[in-house]
Structures are given as structure tokens and as C-alpha cells.
N, C-alpha and C positions, 0 to 999 in steps of 0.2 A: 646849612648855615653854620657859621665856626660859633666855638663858643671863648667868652672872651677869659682870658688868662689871666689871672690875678697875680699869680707865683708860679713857675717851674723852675727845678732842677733835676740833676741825673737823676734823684732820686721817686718825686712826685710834682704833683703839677697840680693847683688850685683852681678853681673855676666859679664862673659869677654863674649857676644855673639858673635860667628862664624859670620864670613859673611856665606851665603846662607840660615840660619835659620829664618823661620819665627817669631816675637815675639808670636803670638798668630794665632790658626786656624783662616781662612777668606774665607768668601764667593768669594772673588777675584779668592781663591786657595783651591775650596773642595777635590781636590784631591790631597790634602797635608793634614797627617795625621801627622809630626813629626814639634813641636815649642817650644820655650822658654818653654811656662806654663807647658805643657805635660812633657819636661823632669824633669823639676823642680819637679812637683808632686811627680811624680816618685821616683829620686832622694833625695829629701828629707823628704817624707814618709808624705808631708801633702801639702794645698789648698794654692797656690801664686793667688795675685791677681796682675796684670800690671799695669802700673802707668805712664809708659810714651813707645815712642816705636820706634826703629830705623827701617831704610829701610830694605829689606829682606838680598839685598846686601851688607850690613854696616857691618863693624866688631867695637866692644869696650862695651864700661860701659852701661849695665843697670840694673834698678833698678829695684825688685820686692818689694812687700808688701806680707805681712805671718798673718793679719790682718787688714780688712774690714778699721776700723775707721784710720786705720796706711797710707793704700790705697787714704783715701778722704782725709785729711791732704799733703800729697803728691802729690796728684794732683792738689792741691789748690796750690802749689809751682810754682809750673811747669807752672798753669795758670796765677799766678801773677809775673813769671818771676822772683823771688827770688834765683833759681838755679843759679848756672853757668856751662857753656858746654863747652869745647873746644874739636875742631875736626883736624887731620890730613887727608889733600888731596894734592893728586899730581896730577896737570892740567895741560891743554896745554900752551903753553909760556912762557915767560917770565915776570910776574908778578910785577905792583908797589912794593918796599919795605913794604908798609902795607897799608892799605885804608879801608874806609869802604864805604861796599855797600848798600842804599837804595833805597831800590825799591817795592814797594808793588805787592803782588802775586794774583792772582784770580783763583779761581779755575778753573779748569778743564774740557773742555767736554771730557768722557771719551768712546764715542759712540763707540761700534765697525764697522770699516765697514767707520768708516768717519774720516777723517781730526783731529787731537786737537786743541783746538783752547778755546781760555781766554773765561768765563760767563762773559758778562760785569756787573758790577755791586756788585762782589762780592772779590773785590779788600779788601784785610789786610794790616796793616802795616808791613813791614818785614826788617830787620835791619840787619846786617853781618859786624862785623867785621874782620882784617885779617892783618896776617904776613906774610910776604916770608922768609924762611927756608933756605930753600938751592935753588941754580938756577942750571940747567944742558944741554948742546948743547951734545948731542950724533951722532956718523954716522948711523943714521938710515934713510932712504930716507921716505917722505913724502912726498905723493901730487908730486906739483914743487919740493920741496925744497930737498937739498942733506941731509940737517939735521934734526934733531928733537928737539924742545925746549921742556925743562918742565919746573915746578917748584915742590916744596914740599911745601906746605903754611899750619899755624894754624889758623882756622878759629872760631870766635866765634860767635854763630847768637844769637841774644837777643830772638827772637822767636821761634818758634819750630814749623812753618809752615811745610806742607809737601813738602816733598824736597825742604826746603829751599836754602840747601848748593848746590845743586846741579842746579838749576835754577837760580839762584844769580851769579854762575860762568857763567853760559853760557851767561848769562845778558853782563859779561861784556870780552864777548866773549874770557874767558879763561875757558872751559868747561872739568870736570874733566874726566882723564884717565878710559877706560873701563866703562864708562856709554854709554849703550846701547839707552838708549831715550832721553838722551837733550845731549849727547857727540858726539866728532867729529868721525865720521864711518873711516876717514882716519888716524888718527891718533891711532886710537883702532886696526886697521886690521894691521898697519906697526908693532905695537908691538907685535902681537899673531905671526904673522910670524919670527918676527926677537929677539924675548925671550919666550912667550909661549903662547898656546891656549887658555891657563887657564887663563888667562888677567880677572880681574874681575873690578867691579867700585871700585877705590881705595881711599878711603872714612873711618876714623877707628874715634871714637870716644873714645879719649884717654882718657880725667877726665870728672867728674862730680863731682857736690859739691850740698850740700844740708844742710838744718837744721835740725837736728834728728826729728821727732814727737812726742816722748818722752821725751828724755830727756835733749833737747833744745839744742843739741851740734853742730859744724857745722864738717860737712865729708866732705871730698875730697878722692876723691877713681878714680886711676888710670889703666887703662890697657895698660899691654904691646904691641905694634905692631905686628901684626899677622905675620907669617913666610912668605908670598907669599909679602907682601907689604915691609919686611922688605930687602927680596932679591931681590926685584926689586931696591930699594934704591941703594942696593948694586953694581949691574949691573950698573947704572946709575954713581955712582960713580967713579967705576971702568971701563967705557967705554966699558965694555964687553956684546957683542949683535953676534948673527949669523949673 
């Protein structure tokens, strides 16, 4: 299936990625044969190189590279923090009007068969900021509670840790919808029951902004909210749940 093109030029070529796509094959997932790069290839009949990379579940803006030197320029961005991201999620609660959250992140033990649990000693700086959107009380029972709070928040993380946006919420224990590994199990199972199965971590990465490599201009390149996240809004809105 093509993927839809937000931007290209000679140089790079922007993409709205699906949530469930992988950016790139990984040893994580060798028995995943279908991602960004592959269809791109494909698609536009020559070699992308990756430049930065969203979770498998994310949907919204990313960037490829269509030349090497276009590639390391870019990612010299991204490392020196010069981009800007903003991301749409809808968490559990009811969320401050805006805050920002620091909190430094450590990796991971990622052992199978054992616990997760922080490396001591390999603690990042990690930075998040955020707005609350829209706030929503639905009849959905949860847990105790007869209701369900959400929110819709735009988040913007100054770094590009891995799962920053996702860990930084549970941090301050508003843990985003449909996240299966740092999200609330009770809040994810009321809503596959009481709107759909298909519940996924809802998480879209709506702009990004950059400096051309080229020709020194600055982009801002937007995707539209994918259909599953945008119906859900909807629902939310409109109070309608099974």
C-alpha cells in the first residue's frame, strides 16, 4: 500500500506513517518484512535513507532522506534539538491545563523472562512539554469508578528519547490510551469493550519542523489525524459508547 506524501523534493520526502508500520526492519521484529523504507523504495523507484523514527504504534510526520549527505545534516538536527515536534495524545484523566514535565529517563532492561526495570546509571535528560485540548467524563465504567476521564493533550518533548511521550505520561500518572506497556490495563480493556477491539496507543505526531539542508529554508509539515483516533474523539465528544 503507498504511503501518503506530505512533502517531497530532490532532496527528502515526508510521510504521514500509519500507525502499526514499522519505520525500518529490526532485529526486535525479523519476522516483519513490510516498513517505511521498503515501501518507500518501492514507491518511489529509489534508496530513502531514515533520519529519525516513531514508535511502531504512532501515527503522523516523518521524515525521510533521498541522499546520504541530506541524511547526516538531518540528523545533526534532530541531535542538536533544532527541530520542533508536536504530538497529539489522549490519556487517562484529567490533566493540568499545561505543564511541563522533567524527568530524566534510563534505559531499559529489556531481558525476556524478567521484570523491567531502570539501568541505574544511564539516566538522560528528558523534557516534555504540554497542553490540555479538550477534557472529557464519559459513562464508561472503570475499575471502581462509574466514569471514565480523559484528556486530549499536545505534547511537545524537547528530546526524542525513546518513548519519551509515553513514559513522561505515566510518570505523572496520566498514562496514554491504548498503551499496552506503561498504560492503564483497566482503562484500555473498558474502552475495546465499550467502543472497539481495535483500541490502539493513541499517540499521532501531527507537525514537524526543520531547516531545509539545502536550501536553508525552515518546513513545517503537518499530518492530519488518522481515522481511528479521530472517531474516537468523536465518540468522546458525543458521549456515544456501547
Amino acid at each position: 500500500m503507498s504511503l501518503d506524501i506530505l512533502h517531497i523534493d530532490d532532496d527528502l520526502v515526508v510521510v504521514n506513517k500509519p500507525s502499526g508500520l514499522l519505520v525500518h526492519r529490526t532485529d526486535l521484529a525479523k519476522h516483519e518484512q513490510d516498513a517505511v523504507v521498503q515501501r518507500l523504495n518501492e514507491q518511489l523507484g529509489r534508496w530513502v535513507y531514515p533520519v529519525h523514527r516513531l514508535d511502531r504504534a504512532t501515527s503522523g510526520v516523518l521524515v525521510m532522506a533521498l541522499k546520504d549527505d541530506v541524511a547526516r545534516h538531518l540528523g545533526g538536527q534532530f541531535m542538536e534539538r533544532s527541530t520542533g515536534k508536536n504530538y497529539l495524545a489522549i490519556v487517562r484523566g484529567h490533566t493540568a491545563s499545561d505543564g511541563v514535565i522533567d524527568y530524566p529517563l534510563a534505559k531499559l532492561n529489556e531481558e525476556k523472562g524478567r521484570a523491567r526495570f531502570k539501568i541505574e546509571g544511564t539516566e538522560k535528560e528528558a523534557i516534555s512539554h504540554f497542553q490540555t485540548l479538550e477534557s472529557f467524563q464519559i459513562p464508561v465504567p472503570v475499575s471502581r469508578y462509574e466514569q471514565m476521564r480523559l484528556s486530549l493533550v499536545s505534547v511537545e518533548p524537547e528530546q526524542g528519547r525513546t518513548h519519551q511521550i509515553r513514559r513522561h505520561f505515566k510518570h505523572i500518572f496520566h498514562p496514554l490510551l491504548g498503551d499496552t506497556r506503561y498504560g492503564c490495563r483497566h482503562h484500555n480493556q473498558a474502552m475495546r469493550d465499550h467502543w472497539s477491539q481495535d483500541l490502539r496507543l493513541m499517540l499521532h505526531a501531527e507537525q514537524l519542523s526543520f531547516t531545509h539542508p539545502v536550501n536553508q529554508q525552515r518546513i513545517a509539515v503537518s499530518a492530519p489525524m488518522p481515522d481511528d483516533m479521530s472517531a474516537l474523539l468523536d465518540s468522546l465528544r458525543t458521549q456515544t459508547f456501547n
